[in-house]
ZAVOSE-539895 format. One record per residue (C-alpha): residue in three letters; x negated, y, z. Coordinates in nm, 2 decimals, padded with zeros to 4 digits. Layout:
<pts>
{"ALA",{X,Y,Z}};
...
</pts>
This chain:
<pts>
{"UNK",{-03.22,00.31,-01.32}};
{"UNK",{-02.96,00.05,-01.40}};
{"UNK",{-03.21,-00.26,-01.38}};
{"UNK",{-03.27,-00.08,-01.02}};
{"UNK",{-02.95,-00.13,-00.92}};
{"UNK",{-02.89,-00.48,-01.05}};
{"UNK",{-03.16,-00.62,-00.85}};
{"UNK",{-02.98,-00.47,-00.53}};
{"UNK",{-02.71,-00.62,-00.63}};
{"UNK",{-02.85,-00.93,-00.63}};
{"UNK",{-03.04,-00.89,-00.30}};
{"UNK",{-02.71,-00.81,-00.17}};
{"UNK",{-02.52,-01.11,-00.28}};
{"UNK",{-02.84,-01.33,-00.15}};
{"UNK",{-02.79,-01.20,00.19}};
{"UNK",{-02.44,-01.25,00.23}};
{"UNK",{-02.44,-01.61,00.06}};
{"UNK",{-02.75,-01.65,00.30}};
{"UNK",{-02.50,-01.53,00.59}};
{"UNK",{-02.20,-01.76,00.47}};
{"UNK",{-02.40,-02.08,00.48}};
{"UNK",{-02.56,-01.97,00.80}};
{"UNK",{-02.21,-01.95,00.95}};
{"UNK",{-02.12,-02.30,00.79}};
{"UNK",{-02.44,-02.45,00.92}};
{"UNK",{-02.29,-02.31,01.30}};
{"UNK",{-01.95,-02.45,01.21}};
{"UNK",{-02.07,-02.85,01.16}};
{"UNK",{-02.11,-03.03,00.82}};
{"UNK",{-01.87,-03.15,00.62}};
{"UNK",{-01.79,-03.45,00.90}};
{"UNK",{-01.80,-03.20,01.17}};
{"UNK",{-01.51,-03.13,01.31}};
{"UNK",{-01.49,-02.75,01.24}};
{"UNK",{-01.32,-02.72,00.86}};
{"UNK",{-01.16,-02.46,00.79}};
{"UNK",{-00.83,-02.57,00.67}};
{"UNK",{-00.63,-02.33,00.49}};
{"UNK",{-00.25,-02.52,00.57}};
{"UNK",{-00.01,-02.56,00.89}};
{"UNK",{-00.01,-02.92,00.98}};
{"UNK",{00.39,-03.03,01.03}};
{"UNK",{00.29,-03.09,01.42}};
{"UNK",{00.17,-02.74,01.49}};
{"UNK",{00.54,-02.65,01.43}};
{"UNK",{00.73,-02.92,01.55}};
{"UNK",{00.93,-02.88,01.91}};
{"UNK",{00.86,-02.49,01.88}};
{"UNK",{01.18,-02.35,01.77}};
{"UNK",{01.48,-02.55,01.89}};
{"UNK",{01.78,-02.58,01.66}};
{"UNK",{01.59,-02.32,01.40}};
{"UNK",{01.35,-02.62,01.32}};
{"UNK",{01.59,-02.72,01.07}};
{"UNK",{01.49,-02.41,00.83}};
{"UNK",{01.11,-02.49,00.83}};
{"UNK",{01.00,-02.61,00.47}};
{"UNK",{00.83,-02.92,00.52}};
{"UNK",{00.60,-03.06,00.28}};
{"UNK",{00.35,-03.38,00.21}};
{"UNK",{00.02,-03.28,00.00}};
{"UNK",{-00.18,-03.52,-00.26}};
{"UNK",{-00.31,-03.73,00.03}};
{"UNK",{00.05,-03.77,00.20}};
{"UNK",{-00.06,-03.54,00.50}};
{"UNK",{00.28,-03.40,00.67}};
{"UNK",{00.26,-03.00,00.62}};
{"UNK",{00.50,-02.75,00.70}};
{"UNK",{00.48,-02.36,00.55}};
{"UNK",{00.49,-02.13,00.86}};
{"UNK",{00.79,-02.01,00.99}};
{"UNK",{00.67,-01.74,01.18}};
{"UNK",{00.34,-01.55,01.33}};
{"UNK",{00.38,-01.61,01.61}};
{"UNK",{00.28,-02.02,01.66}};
{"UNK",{-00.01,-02.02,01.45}};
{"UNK",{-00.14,-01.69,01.65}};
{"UNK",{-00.09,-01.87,01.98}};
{"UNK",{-00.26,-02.21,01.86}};
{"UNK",{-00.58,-01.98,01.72}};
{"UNK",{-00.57,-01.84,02.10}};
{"UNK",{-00.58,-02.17,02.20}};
{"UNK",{-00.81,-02.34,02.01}};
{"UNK",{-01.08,-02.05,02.01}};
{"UNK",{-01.04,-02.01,02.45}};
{"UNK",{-00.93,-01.64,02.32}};
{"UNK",{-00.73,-01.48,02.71}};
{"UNK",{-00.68,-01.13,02.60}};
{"UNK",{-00.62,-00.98,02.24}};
{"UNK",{-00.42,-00.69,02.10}};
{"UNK",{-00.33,-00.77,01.73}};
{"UNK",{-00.11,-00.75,01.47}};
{"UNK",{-00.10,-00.93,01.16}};
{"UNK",{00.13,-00.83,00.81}};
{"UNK",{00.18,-01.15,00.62}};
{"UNK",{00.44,-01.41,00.45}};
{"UNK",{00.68,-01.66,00.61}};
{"UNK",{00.89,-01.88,00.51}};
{"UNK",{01.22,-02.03,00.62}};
{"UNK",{01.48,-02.26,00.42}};
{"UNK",{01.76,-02.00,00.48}};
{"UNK",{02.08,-01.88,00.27}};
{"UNK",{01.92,-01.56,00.13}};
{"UNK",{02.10,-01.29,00.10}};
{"UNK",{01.96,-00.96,-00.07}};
{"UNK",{02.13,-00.72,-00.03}};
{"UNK",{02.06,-00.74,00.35}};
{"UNK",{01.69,-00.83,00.32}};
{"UNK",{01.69,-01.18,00.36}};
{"UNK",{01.48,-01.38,00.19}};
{"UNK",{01.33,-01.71,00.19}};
{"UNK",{00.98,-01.57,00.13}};
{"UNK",{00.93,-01.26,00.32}};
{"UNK",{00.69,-01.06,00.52}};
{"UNK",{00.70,-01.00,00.89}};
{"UNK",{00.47,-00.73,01.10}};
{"UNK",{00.38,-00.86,01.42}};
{"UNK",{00.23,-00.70,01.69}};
{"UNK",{00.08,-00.92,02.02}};
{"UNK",{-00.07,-00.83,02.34}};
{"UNK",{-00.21,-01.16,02.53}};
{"UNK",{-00.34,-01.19,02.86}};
{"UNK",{-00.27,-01.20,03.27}};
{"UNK",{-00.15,-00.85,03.33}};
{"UNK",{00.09,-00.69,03.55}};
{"UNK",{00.47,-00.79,03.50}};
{"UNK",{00.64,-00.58,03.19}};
{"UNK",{00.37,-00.31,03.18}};
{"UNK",{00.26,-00.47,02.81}};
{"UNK",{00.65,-00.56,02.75}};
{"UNK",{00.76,-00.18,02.76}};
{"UNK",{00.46,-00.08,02.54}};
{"UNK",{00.63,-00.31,02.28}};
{"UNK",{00.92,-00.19,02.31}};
{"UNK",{00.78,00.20,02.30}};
{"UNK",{00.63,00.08,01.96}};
{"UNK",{00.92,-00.06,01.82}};
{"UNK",{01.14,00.27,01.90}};
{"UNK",{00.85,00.44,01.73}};
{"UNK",{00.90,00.28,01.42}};
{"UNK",{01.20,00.33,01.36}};
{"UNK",{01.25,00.63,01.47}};
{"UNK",{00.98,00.77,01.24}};
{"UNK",{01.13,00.57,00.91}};
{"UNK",{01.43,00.76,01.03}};
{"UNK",{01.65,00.47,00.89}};
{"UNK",{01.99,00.60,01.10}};
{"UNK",{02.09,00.52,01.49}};
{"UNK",{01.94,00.20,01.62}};
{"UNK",{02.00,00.01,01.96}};
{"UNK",{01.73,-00.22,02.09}};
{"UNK",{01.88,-00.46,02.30}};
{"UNK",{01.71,-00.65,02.61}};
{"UNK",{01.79,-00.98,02.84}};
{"UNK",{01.56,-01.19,03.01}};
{"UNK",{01.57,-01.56,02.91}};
{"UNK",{01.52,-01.66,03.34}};
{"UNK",{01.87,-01.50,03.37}};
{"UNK",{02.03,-01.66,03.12}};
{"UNK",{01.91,-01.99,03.25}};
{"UNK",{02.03,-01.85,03.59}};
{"UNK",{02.34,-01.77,03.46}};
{"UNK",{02.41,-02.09,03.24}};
{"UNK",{02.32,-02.29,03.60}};
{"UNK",{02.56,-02.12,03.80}};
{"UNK",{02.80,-02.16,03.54}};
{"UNK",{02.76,-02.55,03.57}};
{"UNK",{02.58,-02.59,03.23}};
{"UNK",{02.37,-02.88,03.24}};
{"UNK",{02.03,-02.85,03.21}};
{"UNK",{01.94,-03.06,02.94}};
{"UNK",{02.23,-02.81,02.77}};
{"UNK",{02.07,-02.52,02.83}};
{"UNK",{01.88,-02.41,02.48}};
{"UNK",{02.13,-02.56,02.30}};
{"UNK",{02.37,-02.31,02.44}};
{"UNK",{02.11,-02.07,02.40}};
{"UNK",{02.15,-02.13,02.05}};
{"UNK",{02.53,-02.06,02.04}};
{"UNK",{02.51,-01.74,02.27}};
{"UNK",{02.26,-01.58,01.98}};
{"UNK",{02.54,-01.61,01.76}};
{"UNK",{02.73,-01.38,01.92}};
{"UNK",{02.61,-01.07,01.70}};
{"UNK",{02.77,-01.26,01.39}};
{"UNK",{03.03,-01.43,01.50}};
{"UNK",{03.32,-01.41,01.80}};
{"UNK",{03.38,-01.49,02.16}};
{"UNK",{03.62,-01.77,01.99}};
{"UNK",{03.43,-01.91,01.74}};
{"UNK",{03.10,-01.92,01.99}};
{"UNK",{03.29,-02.10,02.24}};
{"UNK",{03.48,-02.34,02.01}};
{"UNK",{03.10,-02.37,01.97}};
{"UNK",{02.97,-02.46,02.27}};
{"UNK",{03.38,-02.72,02.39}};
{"UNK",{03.40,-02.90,02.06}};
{"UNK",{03.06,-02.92,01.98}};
{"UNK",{02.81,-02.94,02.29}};
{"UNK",{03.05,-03.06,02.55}};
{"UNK",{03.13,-02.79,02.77}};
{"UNK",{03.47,-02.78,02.95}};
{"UNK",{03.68,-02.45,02.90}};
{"UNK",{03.63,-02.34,03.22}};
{"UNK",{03.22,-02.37,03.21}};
{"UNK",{03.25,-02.13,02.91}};
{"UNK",{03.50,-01.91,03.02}};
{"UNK",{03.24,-01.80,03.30}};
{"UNK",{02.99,-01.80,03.02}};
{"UNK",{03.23,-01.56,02.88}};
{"UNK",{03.26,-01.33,03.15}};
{"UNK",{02.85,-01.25,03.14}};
{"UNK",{02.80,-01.19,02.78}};
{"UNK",{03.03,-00.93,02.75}};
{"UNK",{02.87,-00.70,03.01}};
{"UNK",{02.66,-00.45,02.88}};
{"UNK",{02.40,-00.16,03.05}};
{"UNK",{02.10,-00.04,03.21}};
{"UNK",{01.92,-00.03,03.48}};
{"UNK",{02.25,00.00,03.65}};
{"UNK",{02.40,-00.34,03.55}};
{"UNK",{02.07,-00.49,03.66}};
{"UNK",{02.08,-00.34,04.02}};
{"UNK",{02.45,-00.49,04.01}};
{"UNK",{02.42,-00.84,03.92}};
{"UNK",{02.13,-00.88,04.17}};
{"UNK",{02.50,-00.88,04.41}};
{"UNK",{02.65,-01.07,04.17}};
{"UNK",{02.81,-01.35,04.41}};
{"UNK",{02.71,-01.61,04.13}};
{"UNK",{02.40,-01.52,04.01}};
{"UNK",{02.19,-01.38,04.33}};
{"UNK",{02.16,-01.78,04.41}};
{"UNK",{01.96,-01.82,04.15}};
{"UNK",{01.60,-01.74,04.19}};
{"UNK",{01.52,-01.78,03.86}};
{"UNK",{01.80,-01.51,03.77}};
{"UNK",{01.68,-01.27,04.02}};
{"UNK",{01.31,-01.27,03.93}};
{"UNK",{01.43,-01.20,03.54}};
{"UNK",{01.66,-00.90,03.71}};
{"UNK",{01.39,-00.75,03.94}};
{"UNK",{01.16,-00.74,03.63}};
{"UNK",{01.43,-00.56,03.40}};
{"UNK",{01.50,-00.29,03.68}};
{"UNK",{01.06,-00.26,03.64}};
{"UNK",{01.08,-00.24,03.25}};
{"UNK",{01.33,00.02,03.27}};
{"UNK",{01.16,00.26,03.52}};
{"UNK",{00.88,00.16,03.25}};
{"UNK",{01.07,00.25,02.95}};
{"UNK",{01.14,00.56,03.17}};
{"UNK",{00.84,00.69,03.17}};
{"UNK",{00.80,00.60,02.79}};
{"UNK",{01.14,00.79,02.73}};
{"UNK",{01.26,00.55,02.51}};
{"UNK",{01.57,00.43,02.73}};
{"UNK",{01.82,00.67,02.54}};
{"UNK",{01.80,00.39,02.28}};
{"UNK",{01.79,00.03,02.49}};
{"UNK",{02.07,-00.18,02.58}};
{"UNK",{02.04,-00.44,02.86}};
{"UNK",{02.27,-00.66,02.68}};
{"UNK",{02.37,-01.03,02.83}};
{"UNK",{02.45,-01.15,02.51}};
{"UNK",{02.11,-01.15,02.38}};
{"UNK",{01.96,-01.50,02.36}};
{"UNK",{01.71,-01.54,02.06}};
{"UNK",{01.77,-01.83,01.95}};
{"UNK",{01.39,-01.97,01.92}};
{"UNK",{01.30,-02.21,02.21}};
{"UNK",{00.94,-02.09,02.31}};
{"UNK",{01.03,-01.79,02.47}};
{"UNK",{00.99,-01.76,02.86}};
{"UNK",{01.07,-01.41,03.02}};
{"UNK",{01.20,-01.09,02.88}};
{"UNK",{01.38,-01.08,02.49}};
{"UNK",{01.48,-00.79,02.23}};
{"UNK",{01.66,-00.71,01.91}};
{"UNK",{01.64,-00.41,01.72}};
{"UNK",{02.00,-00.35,01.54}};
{"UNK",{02.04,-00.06,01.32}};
{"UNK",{02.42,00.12,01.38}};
{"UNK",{02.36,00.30,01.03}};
{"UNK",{02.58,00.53,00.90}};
{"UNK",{02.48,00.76,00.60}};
{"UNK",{02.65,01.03,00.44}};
{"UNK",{02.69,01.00,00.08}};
{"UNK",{02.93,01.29,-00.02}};
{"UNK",{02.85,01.21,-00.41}};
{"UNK",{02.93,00.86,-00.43}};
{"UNK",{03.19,00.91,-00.15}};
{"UNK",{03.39,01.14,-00.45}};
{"UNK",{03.34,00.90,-00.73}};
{"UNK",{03.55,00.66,-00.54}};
{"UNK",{03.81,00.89,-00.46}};
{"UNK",{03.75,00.93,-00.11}};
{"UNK",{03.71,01.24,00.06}};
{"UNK",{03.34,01.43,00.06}};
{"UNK",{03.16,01.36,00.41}};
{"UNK",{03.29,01.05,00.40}};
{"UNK",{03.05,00.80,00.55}};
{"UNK",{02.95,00.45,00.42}};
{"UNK",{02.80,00.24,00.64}};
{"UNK",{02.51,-00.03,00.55}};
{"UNK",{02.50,-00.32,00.78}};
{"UNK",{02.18,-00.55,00.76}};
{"UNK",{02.13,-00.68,01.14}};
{"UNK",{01.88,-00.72,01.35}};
{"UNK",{01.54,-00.54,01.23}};
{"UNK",{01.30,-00.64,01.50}};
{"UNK",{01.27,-00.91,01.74}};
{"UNK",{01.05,-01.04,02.03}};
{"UNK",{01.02,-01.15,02.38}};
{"UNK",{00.78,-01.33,02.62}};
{"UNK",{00.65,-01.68,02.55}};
{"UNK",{00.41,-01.75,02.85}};
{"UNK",{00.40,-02.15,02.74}};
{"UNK",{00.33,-02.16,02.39}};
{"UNK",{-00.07,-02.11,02.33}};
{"UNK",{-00.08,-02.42,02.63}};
{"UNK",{00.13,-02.66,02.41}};
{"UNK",{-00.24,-02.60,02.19}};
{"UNK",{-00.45,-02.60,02.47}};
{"UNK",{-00.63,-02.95,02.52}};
{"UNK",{-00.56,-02.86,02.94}};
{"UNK",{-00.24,-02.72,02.90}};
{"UNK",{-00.41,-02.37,02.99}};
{"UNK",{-00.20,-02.09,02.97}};
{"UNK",{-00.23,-01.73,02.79}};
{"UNK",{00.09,-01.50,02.85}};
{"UNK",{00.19,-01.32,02.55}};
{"UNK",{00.46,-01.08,02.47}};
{"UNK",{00.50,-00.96,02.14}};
{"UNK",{00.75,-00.81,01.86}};
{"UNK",{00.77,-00.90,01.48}};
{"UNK",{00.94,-00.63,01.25}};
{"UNK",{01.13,-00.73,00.95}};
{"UNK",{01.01,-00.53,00.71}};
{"UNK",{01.19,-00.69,00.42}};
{"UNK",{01.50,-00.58,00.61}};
{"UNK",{01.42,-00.20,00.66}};
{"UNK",{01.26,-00.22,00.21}};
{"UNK",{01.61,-00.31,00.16}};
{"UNK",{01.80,-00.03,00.36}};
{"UNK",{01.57,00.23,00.23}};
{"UNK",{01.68,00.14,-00.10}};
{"UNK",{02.03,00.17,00.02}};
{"UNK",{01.98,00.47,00.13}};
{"UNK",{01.81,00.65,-00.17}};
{"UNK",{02.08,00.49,-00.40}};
{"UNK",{02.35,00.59,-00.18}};
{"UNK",{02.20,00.96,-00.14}};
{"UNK",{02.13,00.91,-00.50}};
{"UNK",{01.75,00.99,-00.43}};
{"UNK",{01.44,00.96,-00.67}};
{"UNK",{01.17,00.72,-00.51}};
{"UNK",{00.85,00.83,-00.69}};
{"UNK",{00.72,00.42,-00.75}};
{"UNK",{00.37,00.60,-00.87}};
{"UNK",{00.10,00.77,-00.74}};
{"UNK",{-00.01,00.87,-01.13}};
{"UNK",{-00.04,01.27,-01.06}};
{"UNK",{-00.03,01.36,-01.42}};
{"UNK",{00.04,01.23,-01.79}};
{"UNK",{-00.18,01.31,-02.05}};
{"UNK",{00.06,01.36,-02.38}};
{"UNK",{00.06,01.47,-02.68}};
{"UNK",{00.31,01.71,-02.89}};
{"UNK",{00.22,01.60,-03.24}};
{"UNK",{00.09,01.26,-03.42}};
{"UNK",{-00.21,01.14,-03.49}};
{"UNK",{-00.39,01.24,-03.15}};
{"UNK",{-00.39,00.94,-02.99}};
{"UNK",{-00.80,00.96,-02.96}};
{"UNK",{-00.79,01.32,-02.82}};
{"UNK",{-00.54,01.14,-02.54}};
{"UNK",{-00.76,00.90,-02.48}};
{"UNK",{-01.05,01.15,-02.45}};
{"UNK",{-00.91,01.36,-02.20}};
{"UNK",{-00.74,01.08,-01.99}};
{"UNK",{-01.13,00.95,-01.94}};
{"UNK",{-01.24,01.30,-01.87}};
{"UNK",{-00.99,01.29,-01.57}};
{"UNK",{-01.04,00.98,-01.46}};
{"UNK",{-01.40,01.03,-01.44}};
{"UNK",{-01.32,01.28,-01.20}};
{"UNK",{-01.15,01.10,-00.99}};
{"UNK",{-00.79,01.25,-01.17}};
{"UNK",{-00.52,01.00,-01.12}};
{"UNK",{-00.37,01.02,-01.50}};
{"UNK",{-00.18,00.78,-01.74}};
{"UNK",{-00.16,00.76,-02.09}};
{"UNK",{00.19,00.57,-02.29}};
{"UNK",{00.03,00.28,-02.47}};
{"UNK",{00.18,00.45,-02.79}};
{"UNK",{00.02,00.56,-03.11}};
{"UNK",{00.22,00.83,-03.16}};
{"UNK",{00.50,00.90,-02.89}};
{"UNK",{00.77,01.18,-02.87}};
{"UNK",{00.71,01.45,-02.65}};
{"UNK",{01.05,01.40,-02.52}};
{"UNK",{01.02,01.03,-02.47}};
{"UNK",{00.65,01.17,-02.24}};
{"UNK",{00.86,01.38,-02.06}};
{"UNK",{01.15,01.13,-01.97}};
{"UNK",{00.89,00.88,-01.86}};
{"UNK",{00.78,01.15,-01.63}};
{"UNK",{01.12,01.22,-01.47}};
{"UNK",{01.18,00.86,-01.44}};
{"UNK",{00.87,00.75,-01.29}};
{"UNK",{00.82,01.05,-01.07}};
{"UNK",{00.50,01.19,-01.22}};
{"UNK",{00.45,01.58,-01.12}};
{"UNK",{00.29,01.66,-01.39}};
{"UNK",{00.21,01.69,-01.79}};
{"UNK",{-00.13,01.79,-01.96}};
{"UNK",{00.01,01.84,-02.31}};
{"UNK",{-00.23,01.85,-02.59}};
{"UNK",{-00.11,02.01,-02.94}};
{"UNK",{-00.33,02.08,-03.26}};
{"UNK",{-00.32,02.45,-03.10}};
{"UNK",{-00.43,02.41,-02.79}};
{"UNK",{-00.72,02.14,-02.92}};
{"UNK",{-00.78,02.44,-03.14}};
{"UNK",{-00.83,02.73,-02.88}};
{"UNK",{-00.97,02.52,-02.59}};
{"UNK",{-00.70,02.48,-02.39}};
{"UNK",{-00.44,02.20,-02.20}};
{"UNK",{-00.09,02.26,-02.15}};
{"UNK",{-00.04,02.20,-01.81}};
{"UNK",{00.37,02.16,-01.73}};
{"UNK",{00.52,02.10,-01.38}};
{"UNK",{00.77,01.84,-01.47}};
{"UNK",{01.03,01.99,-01.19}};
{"UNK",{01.08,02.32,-01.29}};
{"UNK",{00.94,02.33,-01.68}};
{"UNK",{00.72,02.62,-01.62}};
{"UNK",{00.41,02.54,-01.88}};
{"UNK",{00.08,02.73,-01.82}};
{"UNK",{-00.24,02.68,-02.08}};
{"UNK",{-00.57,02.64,-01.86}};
{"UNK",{-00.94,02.61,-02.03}};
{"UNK",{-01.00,02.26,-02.11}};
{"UNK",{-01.26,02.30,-01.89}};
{"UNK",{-01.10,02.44,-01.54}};
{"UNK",{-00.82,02.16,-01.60}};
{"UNK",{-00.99,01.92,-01.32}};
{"UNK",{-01.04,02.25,-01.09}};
{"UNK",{-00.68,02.31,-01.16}};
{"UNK",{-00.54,01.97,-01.12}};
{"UNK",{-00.68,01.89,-00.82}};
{"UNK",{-00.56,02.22,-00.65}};
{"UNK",{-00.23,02.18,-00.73}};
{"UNK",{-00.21,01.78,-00.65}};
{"UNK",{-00.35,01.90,-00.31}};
{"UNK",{-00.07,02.04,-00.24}};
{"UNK",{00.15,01.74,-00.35}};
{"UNK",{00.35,01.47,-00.06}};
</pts>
């Protein structure tokens, strides 16, 4: 029987090597010019993220080749568009980037971290894919139910429009861009210090600038600046305004507006993006009454955890034709959740609401209650993984019950098969639920029966 199997094995492995150098054989030799190259090449990146160009880790390898670690997800999915002649995906993608950043951990932000991205590329109809990404992200989290959040929209065409009829010059304009984003750190006086001392713009030029990014709304504020004396001259402005009034009626019909902000501050401070922007900011306030006491304030107090934005994206109708050999274009919209960011304010949380994370999915301990039966241990624990049991032993000879027990408590494990000389004796396993103590003896063998009924019934 096993010599059977074997040789399927082996035909198995034949095919798919068979396959693999099939596939190599379609891709070109090793002169061709299809090789796979598992690396971003420093030019890939460069001119794609304005002033944030300066956190990209750049690095040479063995053969002084100029290499970059990505930044984001979002260039190297628009150059794969581009070089396979891909016009219409729906994707997303879970993996590391990188950025030469001050981290800071206790907010999530790292300079090796994960983002979640999620794409829709092709010619459709104006904001219809934009609101579904925005649906999405109001799905998240509202279902890791991580306190009140705000996602907050703008259009990068009216902020062009607006810095134009501001008198900004156009050479100026994503430099300023740059300054505007930092509005959600720092203040109106510090950003426009900003954008006098350093970019050159007189006082009056950002006072006007001013005026704009305080304003704040829905669809209302939309249908009002399209009068706005100042910005109804620019075309540019009024196409971005027409299309917000569209993703709202959108976002509508999605019923997620309760819970977007058309916000004239937003500016996203990353240069390829062409049409509509969002941020996801978490407001979070959680009740910790126990903590709250310990530091002498009164119960119900609240303590708030502030960590910033927790989702991004926007429109970037240009970047897959910066890869294109013909400069053809593939619109994309997209989002990119920081999931780093939301690890970190669940942890928050459950320390604050001084919650036990279970950090295993172990669904019982196998332990003993006297010495000398470490092999019995071992026996059972095989018997229950063999069917499919999810059990753990301690890698001790001969451990204390008690010291079992706390490891269970600790590590969040429901449950404890407890072997004795007794129970080895009469046939039988202990079975304790570590919550509430109550200890039943089952027959040795009705224990998998029994285990798996109960961990049925487990979160």
């Amino acid at each position: 029987h096993g010599e059977h199997c074997r040789c399927e094995h082996v035909v198995y492995i034949d095919e798919e090597v068979a396959k693999l150098l099939q596939l190599k054989a379609q891709l070109g030799g090793e002169d061709g010019k299809h090789v796979f190259v598992l690396k971003t090449a420093k030019e890939t990146l460069t001119g794609k993220y304005g002033e944030d160009s300066k956190l990209i880790y750049d690095l040479k390898d063995q053969g002084g080749e100029l290499l970059s670690l990505r930044y984001d997800l979002t260039v190297p999915f628009a150059r794969y568009l581009a070089m396979n002649k891909i016009t219409n995906i729906k994707r997303y993608h879970i993996a590391k980037v990188y950025r030469r950043d001050n981290p800071a951990m206790t907010r999530g932000r790292y300079r090796e971290f994960y983002q979640c991205d999620f794409d829709i590329a092709g010619q459709y109809d104006p904001m219809i894919p934009d609101a579904e990404c925005l649906k999405i992200v109001y799905e998240i989290l509202s279902e890791l139910d991580l306190g009140d959040f705000r996602i907050k929209v703008n259009d990068r065409r009216i902020l062009d429009g607006m810095f134009a009829m501001c008198g900004v010059p156009d050479e100026k304009f994503r430099t300023i861009c740059s300054t505007v984003d930092k509005l959600d750190k720092a203040s109106w006086e510090d950003v426009k210090n900003e954008m006098v001392k350093e970019k050159g713009l007189s006082e009056g030029v950002a006072d006007q600038i001013g005026e704009y990014v305080s304003m704040q709304g829905g669809m209302d504020l939309a249908e009002r600046l399209l009068q706005d004396p100042k910005l109804s001259q620019s075309k540019q402005a009024c196409a971005g305004l027409a299309d917000m009034k569209q993703l709202f009626s959108y976002l509508q019909l999605f019923q997620v507006t309760d819970k977007v902000l058309f916000d004239l501050s937003l500016a996203r401070g990353l240069d390829y993006y062409t049409g509509v922007i969002y941020e996801a900011v978490l407001s979070q306030m959680i009740q910790a009454p126990v903590v709250a006491e310990q530091n002498g304030a009164l119960p119900g107090d609240e303590a708030s955890v502030s960590v910033g934005s927790v989702a991004g994206g926007g429109r970037y109708d240009g970047l897959v034709g910066m890869f294109d050999p013909k400069g053809k274009k593939v619109p994309c919209v997209g989002v990119s959740i920081g999931i780093e960011r939301i690890f970190s304010i669940m942890e928050q949380k459950a320390e604050l609401l001084a919650e036990k994370v279970r950090t295993t999915e172990t669904q019982v301990l196998v332990a003993s209650a006297q010495k000398n039966l470490l092999e019995e241990r071992l026996k059972l624990t095989t018997e229950l993984w063999n069917a499919g049991i999810k059990a753990e032993v301690l890698y001790k000879k001969n451990p204390k019950l008690l010291t079992q027990l706390q490891h269970c408590e600790e590590t969040g494990i429901p449950l404890v098969a407890i072997l004795g000389e007794q129970e080895l004796k009469d046939g039988v396993v202990k079975l304790r639920k570590v919550a509430s103590r109550e200890e039943v003896d089952v027959p040795r063998e009705e224990l998998v029966e029994e285990l798996k009924r109960r961990t049925s019934k487990l979160p």
